[in-house]
DOSE-844071 format. One record per residue (C-alpha): residue in one letter; x, y, z. Coordinates in steps of 0.02 Angstrom, whole numbers, padded with zeros to 5 digits, always signed. Example, Ala and Ser with C-alpha at 12.3 -4.5 7.8 and 13.67 -1.06 7.14 Angstrom:
REM residues 2
a+00615-00225+00390;s+00684-00053+00357;
END
This chain:
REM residues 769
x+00677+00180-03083;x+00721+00301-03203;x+00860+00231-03327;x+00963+00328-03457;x+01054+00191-03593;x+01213+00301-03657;x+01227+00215-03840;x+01115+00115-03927;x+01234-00036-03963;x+01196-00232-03888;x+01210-00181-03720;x+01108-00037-03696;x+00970-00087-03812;x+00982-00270-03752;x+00985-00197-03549;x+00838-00077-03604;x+00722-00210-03685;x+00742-00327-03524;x+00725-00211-03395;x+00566-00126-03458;x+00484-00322-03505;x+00514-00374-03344;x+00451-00200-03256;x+00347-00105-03365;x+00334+00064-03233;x+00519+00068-03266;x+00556+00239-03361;x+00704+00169-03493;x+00771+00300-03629;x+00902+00244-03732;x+01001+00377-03833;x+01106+00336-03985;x+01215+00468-04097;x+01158+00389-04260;x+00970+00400-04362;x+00844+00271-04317;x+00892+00110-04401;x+01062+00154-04456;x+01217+00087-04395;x+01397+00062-04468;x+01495-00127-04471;x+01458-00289-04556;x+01432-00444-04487;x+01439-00491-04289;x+01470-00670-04229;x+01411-00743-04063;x+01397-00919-03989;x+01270-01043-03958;x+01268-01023-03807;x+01241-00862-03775;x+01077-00893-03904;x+01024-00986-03774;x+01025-00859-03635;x+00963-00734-03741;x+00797-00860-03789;x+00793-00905-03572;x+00755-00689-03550;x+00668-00641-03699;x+00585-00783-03817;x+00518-00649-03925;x+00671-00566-03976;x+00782-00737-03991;x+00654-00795-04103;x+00685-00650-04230;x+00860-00677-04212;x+00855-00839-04258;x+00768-00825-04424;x+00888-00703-04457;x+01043-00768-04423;x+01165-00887-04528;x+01238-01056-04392;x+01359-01145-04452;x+01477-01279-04384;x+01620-01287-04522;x+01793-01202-04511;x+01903-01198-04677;x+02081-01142-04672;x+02170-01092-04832;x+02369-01112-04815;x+02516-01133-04915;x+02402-01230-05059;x+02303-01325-04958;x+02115-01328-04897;x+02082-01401-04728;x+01906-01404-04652;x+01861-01476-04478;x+01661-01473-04398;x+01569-01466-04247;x+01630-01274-04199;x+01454-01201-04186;x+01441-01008-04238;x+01307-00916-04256;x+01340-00738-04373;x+01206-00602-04416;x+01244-00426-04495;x+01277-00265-04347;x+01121-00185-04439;x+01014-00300-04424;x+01028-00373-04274;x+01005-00187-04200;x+00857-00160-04300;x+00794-00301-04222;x+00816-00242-04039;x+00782-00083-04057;x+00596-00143-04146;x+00576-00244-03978;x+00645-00099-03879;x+00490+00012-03940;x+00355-00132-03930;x+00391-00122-03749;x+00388+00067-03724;x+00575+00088-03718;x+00601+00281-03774;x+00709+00279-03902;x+00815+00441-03931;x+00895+00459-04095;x+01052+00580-04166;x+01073+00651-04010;x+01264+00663-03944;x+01289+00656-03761;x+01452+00706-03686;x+01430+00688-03520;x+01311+00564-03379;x+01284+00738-03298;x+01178+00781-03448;x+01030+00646-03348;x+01007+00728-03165;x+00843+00627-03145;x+00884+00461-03200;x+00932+00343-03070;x+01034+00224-03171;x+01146+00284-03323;x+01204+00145-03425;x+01363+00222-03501;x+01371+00080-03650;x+01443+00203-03793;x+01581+00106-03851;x+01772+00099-03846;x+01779+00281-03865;x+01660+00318-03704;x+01635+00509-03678;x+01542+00459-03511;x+01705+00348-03452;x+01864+00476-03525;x+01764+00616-03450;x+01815+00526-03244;x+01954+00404-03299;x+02008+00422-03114;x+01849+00320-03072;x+01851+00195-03190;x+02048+00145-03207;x+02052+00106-03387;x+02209+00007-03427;x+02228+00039-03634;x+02360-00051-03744;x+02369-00006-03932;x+02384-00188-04023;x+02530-00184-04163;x+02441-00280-04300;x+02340-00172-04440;x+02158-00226-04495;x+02033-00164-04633;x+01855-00221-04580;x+01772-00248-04784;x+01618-00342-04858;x+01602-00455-04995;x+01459-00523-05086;x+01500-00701-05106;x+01457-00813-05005;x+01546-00946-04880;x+01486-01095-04792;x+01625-01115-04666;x+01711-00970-04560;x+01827-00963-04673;x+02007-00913-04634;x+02137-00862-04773;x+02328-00858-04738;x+02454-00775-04892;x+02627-00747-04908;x+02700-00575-04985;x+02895-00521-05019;x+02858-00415-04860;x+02759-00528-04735;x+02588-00624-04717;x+02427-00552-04720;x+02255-00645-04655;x+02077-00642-04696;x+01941-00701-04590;x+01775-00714-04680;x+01599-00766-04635;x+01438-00748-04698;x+01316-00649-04607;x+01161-00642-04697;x+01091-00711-04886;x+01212-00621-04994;x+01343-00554-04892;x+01489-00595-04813;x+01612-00519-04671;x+01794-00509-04737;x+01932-00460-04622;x+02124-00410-04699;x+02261-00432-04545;x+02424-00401-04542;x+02585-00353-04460;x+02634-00139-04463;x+02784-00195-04543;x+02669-00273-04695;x+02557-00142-04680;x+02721-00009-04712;x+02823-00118-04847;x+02670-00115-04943;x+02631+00060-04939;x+02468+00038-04865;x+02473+00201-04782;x+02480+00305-04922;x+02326+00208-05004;x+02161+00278-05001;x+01989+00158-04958;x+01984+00104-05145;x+02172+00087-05156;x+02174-00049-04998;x+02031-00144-05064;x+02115-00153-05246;x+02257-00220-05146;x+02159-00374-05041;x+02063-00411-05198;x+02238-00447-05279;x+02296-00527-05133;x+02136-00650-05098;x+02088-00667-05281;x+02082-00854-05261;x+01961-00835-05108;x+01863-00711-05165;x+01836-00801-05338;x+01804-00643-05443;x+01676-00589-05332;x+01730-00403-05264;x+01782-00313-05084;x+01672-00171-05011;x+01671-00034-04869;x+01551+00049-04753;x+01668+00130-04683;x+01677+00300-04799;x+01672+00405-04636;x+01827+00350-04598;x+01983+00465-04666;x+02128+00381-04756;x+02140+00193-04798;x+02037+00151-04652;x+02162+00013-04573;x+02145+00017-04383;x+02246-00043-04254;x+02143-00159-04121;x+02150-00059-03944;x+02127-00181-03787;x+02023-00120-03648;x+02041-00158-03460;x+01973-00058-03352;x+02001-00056-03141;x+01816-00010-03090;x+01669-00030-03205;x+01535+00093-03096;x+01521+00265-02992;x+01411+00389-02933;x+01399+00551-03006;x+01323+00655-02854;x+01157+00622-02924;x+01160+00462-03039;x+01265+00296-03030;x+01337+00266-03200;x+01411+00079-03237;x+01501+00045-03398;x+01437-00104-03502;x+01492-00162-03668;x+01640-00086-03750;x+01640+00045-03648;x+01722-00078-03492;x+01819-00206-03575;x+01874-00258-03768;x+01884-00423-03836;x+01968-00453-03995;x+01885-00500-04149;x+01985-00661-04157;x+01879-00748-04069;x+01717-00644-04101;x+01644-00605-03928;x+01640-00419-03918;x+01457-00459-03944;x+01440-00583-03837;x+01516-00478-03674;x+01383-00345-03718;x+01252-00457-03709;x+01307-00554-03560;x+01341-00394-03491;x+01163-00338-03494;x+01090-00518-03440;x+01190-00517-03297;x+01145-00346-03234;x+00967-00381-03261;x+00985-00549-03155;x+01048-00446-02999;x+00929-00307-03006;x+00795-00475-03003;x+00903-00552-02875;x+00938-00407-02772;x+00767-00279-02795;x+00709-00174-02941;x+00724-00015-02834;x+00842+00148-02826;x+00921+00085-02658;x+00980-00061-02696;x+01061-00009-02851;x+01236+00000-02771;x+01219-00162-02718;x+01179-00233-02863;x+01317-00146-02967;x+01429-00213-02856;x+01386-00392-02866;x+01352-00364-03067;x+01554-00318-03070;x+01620-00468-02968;x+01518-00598-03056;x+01557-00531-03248;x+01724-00467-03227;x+01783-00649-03203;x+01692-00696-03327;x+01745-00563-03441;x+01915-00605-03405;x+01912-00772-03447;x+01863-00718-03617;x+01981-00584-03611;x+02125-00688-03594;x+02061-00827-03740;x+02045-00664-03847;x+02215-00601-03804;x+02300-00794-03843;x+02198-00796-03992;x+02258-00610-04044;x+02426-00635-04009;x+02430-00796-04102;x+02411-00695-04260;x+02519-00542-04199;x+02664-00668-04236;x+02587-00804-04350;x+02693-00768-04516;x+02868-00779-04413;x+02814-00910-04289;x+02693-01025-04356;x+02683-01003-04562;x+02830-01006-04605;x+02902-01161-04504;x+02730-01261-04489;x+02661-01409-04576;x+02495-01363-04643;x+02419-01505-04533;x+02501-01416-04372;x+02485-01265-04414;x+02277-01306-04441;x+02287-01392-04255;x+02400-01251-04186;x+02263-01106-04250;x+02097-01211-04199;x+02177-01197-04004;x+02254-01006-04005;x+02141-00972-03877;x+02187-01093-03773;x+01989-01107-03736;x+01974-01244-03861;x+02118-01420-03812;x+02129-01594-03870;x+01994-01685-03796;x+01859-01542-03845;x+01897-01561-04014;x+01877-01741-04014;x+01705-01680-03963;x+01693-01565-04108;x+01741-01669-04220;x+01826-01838-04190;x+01870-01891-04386;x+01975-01741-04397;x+02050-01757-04251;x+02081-01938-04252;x+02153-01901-04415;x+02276-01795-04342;x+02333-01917-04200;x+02377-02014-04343;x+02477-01890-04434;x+02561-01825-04293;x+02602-02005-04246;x+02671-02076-04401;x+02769-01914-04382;x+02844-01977-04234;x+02896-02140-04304;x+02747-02234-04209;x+02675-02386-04345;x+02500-02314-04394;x+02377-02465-04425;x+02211-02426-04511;x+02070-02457-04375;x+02160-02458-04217;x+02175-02299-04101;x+02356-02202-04107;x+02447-02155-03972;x+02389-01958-03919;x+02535-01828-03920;x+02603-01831-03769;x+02620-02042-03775;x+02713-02018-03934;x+02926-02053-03922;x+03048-01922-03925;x+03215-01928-03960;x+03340-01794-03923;x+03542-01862-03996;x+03541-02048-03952;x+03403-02043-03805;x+03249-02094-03843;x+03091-02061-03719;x+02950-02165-03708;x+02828-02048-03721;x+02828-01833-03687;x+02793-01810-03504;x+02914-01780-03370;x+02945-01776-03178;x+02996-01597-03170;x+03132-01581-03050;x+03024-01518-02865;x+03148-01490-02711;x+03129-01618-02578;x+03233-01572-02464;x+03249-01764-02398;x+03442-01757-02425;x+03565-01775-02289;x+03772-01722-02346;x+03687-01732-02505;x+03676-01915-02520;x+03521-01999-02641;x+03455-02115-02532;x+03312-02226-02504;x+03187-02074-02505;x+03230-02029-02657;x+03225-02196-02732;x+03064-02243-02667;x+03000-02057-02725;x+03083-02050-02907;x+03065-02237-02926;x+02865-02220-02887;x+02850-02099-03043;x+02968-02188-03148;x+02847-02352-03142;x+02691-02230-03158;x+02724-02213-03328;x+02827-02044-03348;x+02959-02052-03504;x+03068-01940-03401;x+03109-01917-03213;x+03195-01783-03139;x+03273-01775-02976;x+03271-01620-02888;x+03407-01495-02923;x+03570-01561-02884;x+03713-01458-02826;x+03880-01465-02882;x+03963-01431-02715;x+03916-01411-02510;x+03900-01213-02531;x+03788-01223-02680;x+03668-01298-02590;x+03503-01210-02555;x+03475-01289-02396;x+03568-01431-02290;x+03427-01560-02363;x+03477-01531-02533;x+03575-01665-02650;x+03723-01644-02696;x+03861-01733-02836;x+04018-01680-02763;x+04084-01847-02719;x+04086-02036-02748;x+03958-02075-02604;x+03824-01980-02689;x+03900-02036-02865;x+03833-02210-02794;x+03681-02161-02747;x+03633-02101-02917;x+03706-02266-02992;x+03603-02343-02882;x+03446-02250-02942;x+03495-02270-03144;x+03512-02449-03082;x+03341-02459-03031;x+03262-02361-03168;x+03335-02447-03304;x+03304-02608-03246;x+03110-02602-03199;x+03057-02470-03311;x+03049-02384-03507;x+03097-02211-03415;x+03251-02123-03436;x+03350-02047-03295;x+03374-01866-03289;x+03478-01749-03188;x+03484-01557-03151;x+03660-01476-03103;x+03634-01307-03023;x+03712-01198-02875;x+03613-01112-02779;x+03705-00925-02781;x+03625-00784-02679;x+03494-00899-02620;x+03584-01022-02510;x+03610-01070-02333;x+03413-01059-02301;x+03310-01155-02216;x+03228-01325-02249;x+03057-01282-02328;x+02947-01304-02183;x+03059-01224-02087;x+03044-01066-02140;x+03056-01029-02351;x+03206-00928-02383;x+03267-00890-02226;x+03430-00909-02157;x+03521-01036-02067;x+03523-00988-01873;x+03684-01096-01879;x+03797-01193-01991;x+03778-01069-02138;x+03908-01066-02282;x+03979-00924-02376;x+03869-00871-02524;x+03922-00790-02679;x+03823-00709-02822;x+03851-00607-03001;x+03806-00453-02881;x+03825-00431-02697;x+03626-00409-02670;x+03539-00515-02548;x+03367-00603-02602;x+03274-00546-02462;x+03304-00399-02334;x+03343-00529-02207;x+03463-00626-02299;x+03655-00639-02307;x+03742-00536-02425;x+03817-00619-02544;x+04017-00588-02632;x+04038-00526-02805;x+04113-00666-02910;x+04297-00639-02960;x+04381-00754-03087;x+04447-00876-02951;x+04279-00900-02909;x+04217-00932-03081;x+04353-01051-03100;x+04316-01145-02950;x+04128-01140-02977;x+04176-01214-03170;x+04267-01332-03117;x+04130-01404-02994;x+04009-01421-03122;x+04115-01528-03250;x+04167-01643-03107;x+03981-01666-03057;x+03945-01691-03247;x+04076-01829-03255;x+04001-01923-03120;x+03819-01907-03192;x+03896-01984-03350;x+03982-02131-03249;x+03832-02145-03139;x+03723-02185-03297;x+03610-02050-03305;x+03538-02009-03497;x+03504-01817-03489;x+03586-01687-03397;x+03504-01508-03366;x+03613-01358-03333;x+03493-01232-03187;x+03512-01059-03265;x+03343-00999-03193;x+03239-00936-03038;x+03364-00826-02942;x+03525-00966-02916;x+03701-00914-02977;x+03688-00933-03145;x+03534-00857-03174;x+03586-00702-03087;x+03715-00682-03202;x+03557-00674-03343;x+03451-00571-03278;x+03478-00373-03268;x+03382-00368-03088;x+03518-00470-03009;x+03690-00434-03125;x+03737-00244-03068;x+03915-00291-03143;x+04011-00154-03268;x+04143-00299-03319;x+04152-00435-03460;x+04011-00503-03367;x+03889-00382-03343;x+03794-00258-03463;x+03755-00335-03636;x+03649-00495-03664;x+03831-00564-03711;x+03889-00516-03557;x+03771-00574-03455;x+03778-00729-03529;x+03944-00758-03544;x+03975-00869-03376;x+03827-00971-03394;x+03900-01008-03565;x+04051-01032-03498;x+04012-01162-03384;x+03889-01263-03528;x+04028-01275-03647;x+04135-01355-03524;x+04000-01477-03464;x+03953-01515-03658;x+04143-01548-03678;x+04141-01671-03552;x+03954-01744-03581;x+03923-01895-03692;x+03899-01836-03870;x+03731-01944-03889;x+03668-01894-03724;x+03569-01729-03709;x+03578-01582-03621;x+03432-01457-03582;x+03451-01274-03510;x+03294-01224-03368;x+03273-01031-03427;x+03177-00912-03312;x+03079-00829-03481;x+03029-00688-03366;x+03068-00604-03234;x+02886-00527-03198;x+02948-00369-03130;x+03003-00190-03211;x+03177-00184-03278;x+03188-00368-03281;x+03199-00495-03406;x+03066-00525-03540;x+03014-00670-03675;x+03108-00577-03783;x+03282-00592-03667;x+03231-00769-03634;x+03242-00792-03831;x+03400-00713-03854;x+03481-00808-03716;x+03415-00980-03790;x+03489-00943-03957;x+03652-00928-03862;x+03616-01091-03783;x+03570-01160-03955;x+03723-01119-04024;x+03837-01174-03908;x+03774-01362-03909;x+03590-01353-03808;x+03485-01484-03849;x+03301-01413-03781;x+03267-01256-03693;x+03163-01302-03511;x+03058-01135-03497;x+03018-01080-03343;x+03005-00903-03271;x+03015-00799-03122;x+03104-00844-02944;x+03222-00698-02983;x+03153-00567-02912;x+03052-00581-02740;x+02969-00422-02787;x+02898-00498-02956;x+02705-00506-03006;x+02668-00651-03106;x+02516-00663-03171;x+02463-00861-03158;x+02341-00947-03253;x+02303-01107-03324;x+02453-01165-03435;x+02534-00982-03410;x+02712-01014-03444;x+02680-01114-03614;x+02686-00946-03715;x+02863-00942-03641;x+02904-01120-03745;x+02801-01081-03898;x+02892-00918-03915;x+03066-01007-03879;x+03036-01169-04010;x+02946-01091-04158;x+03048-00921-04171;x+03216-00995-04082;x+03201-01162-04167;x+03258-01272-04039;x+03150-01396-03930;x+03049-01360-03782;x+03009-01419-03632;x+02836-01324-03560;x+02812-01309-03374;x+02676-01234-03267;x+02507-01270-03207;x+02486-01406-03334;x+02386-01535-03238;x+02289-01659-03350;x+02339-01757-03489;x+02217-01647-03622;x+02338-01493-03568;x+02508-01594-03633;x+02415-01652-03775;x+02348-01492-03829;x+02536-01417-03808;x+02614-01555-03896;x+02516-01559-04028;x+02506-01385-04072;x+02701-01372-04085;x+02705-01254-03924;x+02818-01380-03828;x+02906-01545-03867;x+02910-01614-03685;x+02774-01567-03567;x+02844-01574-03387;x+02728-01605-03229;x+02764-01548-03059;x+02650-01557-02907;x+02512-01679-02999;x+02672-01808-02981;x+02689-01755-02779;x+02492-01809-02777;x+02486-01962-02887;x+02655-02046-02903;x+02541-02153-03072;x+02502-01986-03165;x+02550-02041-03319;x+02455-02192-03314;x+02301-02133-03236;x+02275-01990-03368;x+02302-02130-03515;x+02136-02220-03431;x+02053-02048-03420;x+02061-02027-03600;x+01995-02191-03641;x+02174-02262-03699;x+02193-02442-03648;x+02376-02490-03744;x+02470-02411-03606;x+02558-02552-03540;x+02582-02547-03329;x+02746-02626-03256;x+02702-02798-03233;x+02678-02806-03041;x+02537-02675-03061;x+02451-02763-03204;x+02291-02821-03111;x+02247-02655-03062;x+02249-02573-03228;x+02073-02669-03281;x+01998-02625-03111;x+02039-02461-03127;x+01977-02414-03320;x+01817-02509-03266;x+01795-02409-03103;x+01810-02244-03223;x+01681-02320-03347;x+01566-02326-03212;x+01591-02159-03158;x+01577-02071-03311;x+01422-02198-03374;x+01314-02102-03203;
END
C-alpha cells in the first residue's frame, strides 16, 4: 500500500514505524510542518501500560524509550500549608522532543520517508496513496477542510492554562494548589528528563481577568507564577518554548469529539488519528496515550483483517468501533478530571479538609475508587479510613481495621443511621387501596435485616388521585397509617435501620397502568382526574391534565400535612418530600412542564414557590429532630429544561426553608429527554449540590458495589449513597459487599449468624483460584 502520515506527531510516526516493520514493500511517507528534529512542548506523560503495548509491537523502539524516560510512582499535593504524598500511581514522563526524535530515528532505520517543513492543506494533495493518515493535530487542515464527514463536536473549556518549564527537579507528580484575593490558581509539575521539569499554571477566566493576565506579555505571566509558586519552585526559575505564540500565551483547553473518524476522498480514504479525532485533557495526561493506542490498534486490524488496498474500508471501520469506546472511556475520566479543577477553588478548596480534599483530587476521574487505591497504596489509604472515621465519631483503635466510608454513622437532627447506604425508594406496585401490607413487609423488612442504615418504601401518595397507578401506596387514612406502624414496628424491633418514607403525588403522570401492564399508559377504566402546574399531557396518548388553581393547591397542601402527621404517629424517622421526575411538584420546577404566567410560573421563585409551599407546612408539622430530605430531578436532559445549575438554585431554596439533605436525582420530566448514562452518572448532580450548596447529599444512580459508595463518600461528593435495583436482586446487599471487601465486624441479625462465616469463606476461596 501506499500510505501518506499527515503530521509527524505520536500517531503518524508511531503508525508509520509499525506498518513499514511489519511490511517492508509498504510505501510510508510521513510529512511534518516543522525541521527534522524540532518540535515545540515540554514534557508528555503516558502509563505503564501503554509501555507495555508499545514494547509487545516494537521492542526496539520501547527499549529507547525506556532509557529515556523518568517512572515514578509518588504523587505530592501542596494545599493550604500542608504536604501530602501517597504511592503506587505509576507514571511514566519523557520530554515531546525527545520522544519524537526517538521515533522518527526508528521511522528512518526502517525506510519510512520522512518529509520535513512541508505544509499540507489538503488529503487531495496525495492522489496515489492509498491510505492518508490525517494525524495533524487539534487544528487538522485535512479534517476542517470536510467537517461534514467527520462531525466534529468542539467545546471551548473555560479555565486558562500557560504550558512553562522549569529546571528543578521533582520526584513526585507534583500538584500545587494557591489562593489569591481573586481566585485559585494550580500547578501541575513533573519531571521529564535529567534537569527539567513540566510546570503547568491553571486557573479560572475570572482569575485569569482580576489579575490582568491578559494584558501581560510571555515574561510578564511567568514573573507572575514565579511569585505565585515561589515556595514550589524554590528559587529555581519558569521558562517558555512557546515564543511563537502572540500575547501571554494562556490557552483555553478545546475538547474534541468528533461523529465519524474516516472517509474517502474519491481517490484516497483518509482516517483521523490522534488529536486530530478526539482530545483528552491534560489532567489526566493521555493525549499521548490515545495517539499511540490509536496507531496500535489500526495496525492490529490491518494484521487482523489483510495488509491490502481492499480491505482498507473494512479495517477502518472495525479500527473506529473498537477505539472509539475505548477513547471514550478515557474521554469521560479526562472530562471528570477537567471539570474537577474547572470548579476546584469554589467547590473543593475552599470548604475541604486537606485530607479530603487529597482523597477527593486522587479520584476526579472517577477511573481511580476506593478499593484501587488500597492497591496503590494501602498505608495511605488505611490512614484515611481512619481519619475519615474518627471524623465520624467511630472509636479509632491503633491496629484494628476501621469501618470504610459508607459503614460509617450519620446523623441528620436527632436520627442517627447505622451506616451510609440506603434502600432508595423503587415502585412496586404491590399495593391494593394503598394499604402496606405483607408484601411490603416481607420486601422492605428483607433489606432492612441485610444491613442497609436506611430503607425506603416506594413513593407514597398523599391521596387516591395522586396515585400513579391503582398498585401504588397511599397515607390517606388510618388503615394504611397501620400498616406503616406495623412496618416501623418491625424495623425497629429486629434491626439497627431506620424507617424512611417518601410523600409525593403523582400530577400529570397518574391514572396509568401497573408497570407490566403497560408503562405510562392509561387506565382503560377506573381512571381519576389528574391535575398538573400546566395542562400538558406526558405522553401523546395520555390524559390531559387541569391547570392548578388555588383551591387545588389548598387541597393538595392540605393532603400532604395530614399524610405527614400520620408518618410521624406511625413512627417513621425520615420523611422525603418527591419534587422530581415529572409528578406534581416537580412540574411546578421545571420550565418544560410549568407554561404558567402567574405567581407560580416564570422565575426560579416562582416556580418554586408551591413546592415550597407545601415543605414548610410539612416541616411545621414534622418532628423537629426528625429529618426531612427533598428528591431533586438535577436535570432535565433535554433543551430548555432544567440544568445542575437550576437544580442548585432550587436546593438552596430547600436549604433555607428547613431541608435537611438534598436526594439528587434527574430526569423523568421530560419523555423526550437524552440522558447520557454511565457508571455513577448522577453523582456530579450531588457533588455539585453539597460542596457549592452546602447542604447534605444523598447520590443515586448506577452505583452498584460497595467501592462506588465508598469512593463517593469519601470524597465528599455525597453523604448517603442510595441503592436501587442491586436491593431488587440481593435483598443482603449491604452485607454481602462488607464480605467483598474483606470486612468481617459487620455484625448479621442474629438468626442469619451461621451463614456469615460460610459465606466470607466461600469468597476466600473464590478469590484464592
Amino acid at each position: 500500500m501506499r500510505i501518506v502520515c499527515i503530521g509527524g506527531g505520536p500517531a503518524g510516526l508511531y503508525f508509520g514505524l509499525l506498518m513499514k516493520k511489519l511490511h517492508p514493500a509498504h510505501e510510508i511517507t510521513v510529512v511534518e510542518r516543522n525541521k527534522p528534529y524540532d518540535t515545540f512542548g515540554w514534557g508528555v506523560v503516558f502509563s505503564d501500560a501503554t509501555m507495555a503495548a508499545m514494547r509487545q509491537w516494537d521492542a526496539e523502539t520501547a527499549a529507547e524509550i525506556e532509557t529515556a524516560f523518568n517512572h515514578w510512582d509518588d504523587i505530592e499535593v501542596w494545599f493550604k500549608g500542608t504536604r501530602q504524598r501517597t504511592t503506587g500511581h505509576g507514571f511514566v514522563g519523557i520530554g515531546r522532543k525527545q520522544l519524537l526524535n526517538i521515533l522518527q530515528r526508528r521511522c528512518e532505520a526502517l525506510g519510512v520517508e520522512l518529509v520535513f517543513e512541508r505544509e499540507v492543506d489538503s488529503d487531495l494533495e496525495f492522489p496515489d496513496a492509498d491510505l492518508i493518515i490525517a494525524s495533524d493535530g487539534f487544528n487538522s487542515k485535512i479534517r476542517n477542510r470536510t467537517p461534514e464527514a467527520f462531525q466534529p463536536d468542539l467545546v471551548v473549556r473555560p479555565n486558562r492554562y500557560i504550558w512553562l518549564g522549569t529546571r528543578k527537579l521533582y520526584d513526585a507528580f507534583t500538584f500545587d494548589f494557591r489562593k489569591t484575593e481573586h481566585g485559585w490558581f494550580q500547578a501541575h509539575i513533573y519531571k521529564f528528563d535529567a534537569e527539567t521539569s513540566t510546570f503547568i499554571v491553571e486557573t479560572t477566566e475570572e482569575a485569569f481577568l482580576a489579575h490582568g493576565l491578559d494584558k501581560l506579555d510571555q515574561d510578564g505571566s511567568i514573573a507572575f507564577c514565579e511569585r505565585l509558586f515561589e515556595e514550589v519552585l524554590d528559587g529555581a526559575p519558569l521558562m517558555t518554548n512557546a515564543r511563537h505564540l502572540r500575547g501571554s500565551a494562556w490557552l483555553n483547553f478545546n475538547r474534541l469529539i468528533c461523529g465519524r473518524w474516516s472517509r474517502f476522498n474519491g481517490r484516497s480514504h483518509v482516517v483521523l488519528m490522534g488529536d486530530a479525532a478526539h482530545t483528552a485533557h491534560f489532567a489526566i495526561g493521555s493525549g499521548t496515550k490515545l495517539a499511540l493506542d490509536d496507531a496500535i490498534e489500526l495496525t492490529r486490524q490491518f494484521e487482523a483483517l489483510g495488509n491490502d488496498a481492499a480491505t482498507i474500508p473494512t479495517v477502518l471501520d472495525r479500527y473506529e468501533d473498537i477505539r472509539r469506546v475505548d477513547v471514550a472511556r478515557i474521554q469521560n475520566a479526562a472530562r471528570n478530571a477537567m471539570e474537577w479543577f474547572e470548579v476546584v477553588g469554589r467547590r473543593y478548596a475552599d470548604t475541604l479538609e486537606p485530607e479530603q480534599f487529597m482523597y477527593s483530587m486522587l479520584t476526579r476521574s472517577q477511573r481511580i475508587s476506593h478499593e484501587n487505591l488500597r492497591l496503590r497504596d494501602k498505608a495511605w489509604l488505611e490512614g484515611y479510613e481512619r481519619w475519615f472515621a474518627k471524623r465520624a465519631g467511630v472509636p479509632v483503635g491503633t491496629n484494628e481495621r476501621v469501618l470504610p466510608p459508607m459503614f460509617t454513622p450519620y446523623t441528620a437532627r436527632g436520627v442517627t443511621l447505622p451506616n451510609r447506604i440506603v434502600v432508595s425508594p423503587m415502585a412496586m406496585y404491590s399495593a391494593r387501596d394503598g394499604l402496606i401490607d405483607d408484601f411490603h413487609l416481607v420486601h422492605l423488612g428483607a433489606r432492612a435485616m441485610g444491613g442497609a442504615g436506611l430503607v425506603f418504601a416506594e413513593m407514597t401518595c398523599v391521596s387516591p388521585d395522586a396515585r400513579i397507578t391503582p398498585g401504588c401506596l397511599g397515607l390517606w387514612n388510618d388503615a394504611q397509617a397501620a400498616g406503616w406502624t406495623r412496618f416501623a414496628d418491625f424495623v425497629h424491633t429486629n434491626t439497627d435501620a431506620k424507617v424512611a418514607i417518601q410523600l409525593g403525588h403523582a400530577g400529570r403522570k397518574g391514572a396509568t397502568k401497573l408497570a407490566w401492564d403497560g408503562m405510562d399508559q392509561p387506565l382503560d377504566q377506573g381512571e381519576w382526574p389528574l391535575i398538573s402546574a400546566s395542562p400538558l399531557p406526558y405522553l401523546p396518548s395520555s390524559r390531559v391534565p387541569k391547570a392548578m388553581d388555588r383551591a387545588d393547591m389548598d387541597r393538595v397542601l392540605s393532603d400532604f400535612v395530614a399524610a405527614t402527621k400520620r408518618a410521624a404517629a406511625a413512627g417513621v424517622d425520615w420523611l422525603e418530600l418527591h419534587c422530581a421526575h415529572g409528578y406534581l411538584l416537580s412540574s411546578f420546577l421545571s420550565p418544560l412542564t410549568n407554561r404558567r404566567d402567574d405567581d407560580y410560573g416564570g422565575s426560579h421563585q416562582n416556580r418554586a414557590r408551591f413546592p415550597l409551599e407545601v415543605f414548610r407546612a410539612i416541616r411545621a408539622v414534622w418532628p423537629a429532630d426528625k429529618p426531612i430530605s427533598v428528591r431533586l430531578s438535577c436535570h432535565d436532559w433535554f433543551e430548555g429544561g432544567n440544568t445542575p445549575d437550576d437544580a442548585a438554585i432550587f436546593a438552596q431554596m430547600f436549604k433555607e426553608a428547613g431541608a435537611d439533605l438534598i436526594d439528587c436525582s434527574s430526569g423523568q420530566v421530560w419523555k423526550e429527554e437524552k440522558p447520557v448514562y454511565g457508571r455513577l452518572f448522577q453523582t456530579p448532580f450531588s457533588d455539585k449540590i453539597r460542596n457549592e450548596v452546602h447542604i447534605p447529599t444523598i447520590a443515586v444512580g448506577a452505583i452498584s458495589e460497595a467501592d462506588h459508595a465508598n469512593s463517593i463518600i469519601a470524597a465528599g461528593r455525597a453523604d448517603l449513597c442510595a441503592i436501587a435495583r442491586p436491593h431488587l436482586a440481593d435483598p443482603s446487599w449491604a452485607l454481602h459487599e462488607a464480605a467483598k471487601i474483606g470486612l468481617r465486624s459487620i455484625p448479621w441479625p442474629k438468626q442469619y449468624r451461621s451463614a456469615k462465616g460460610q459465606y466470607e469463606a466461600n469468597l476466600e476461596r473464590a478469590a484464592a483460584q
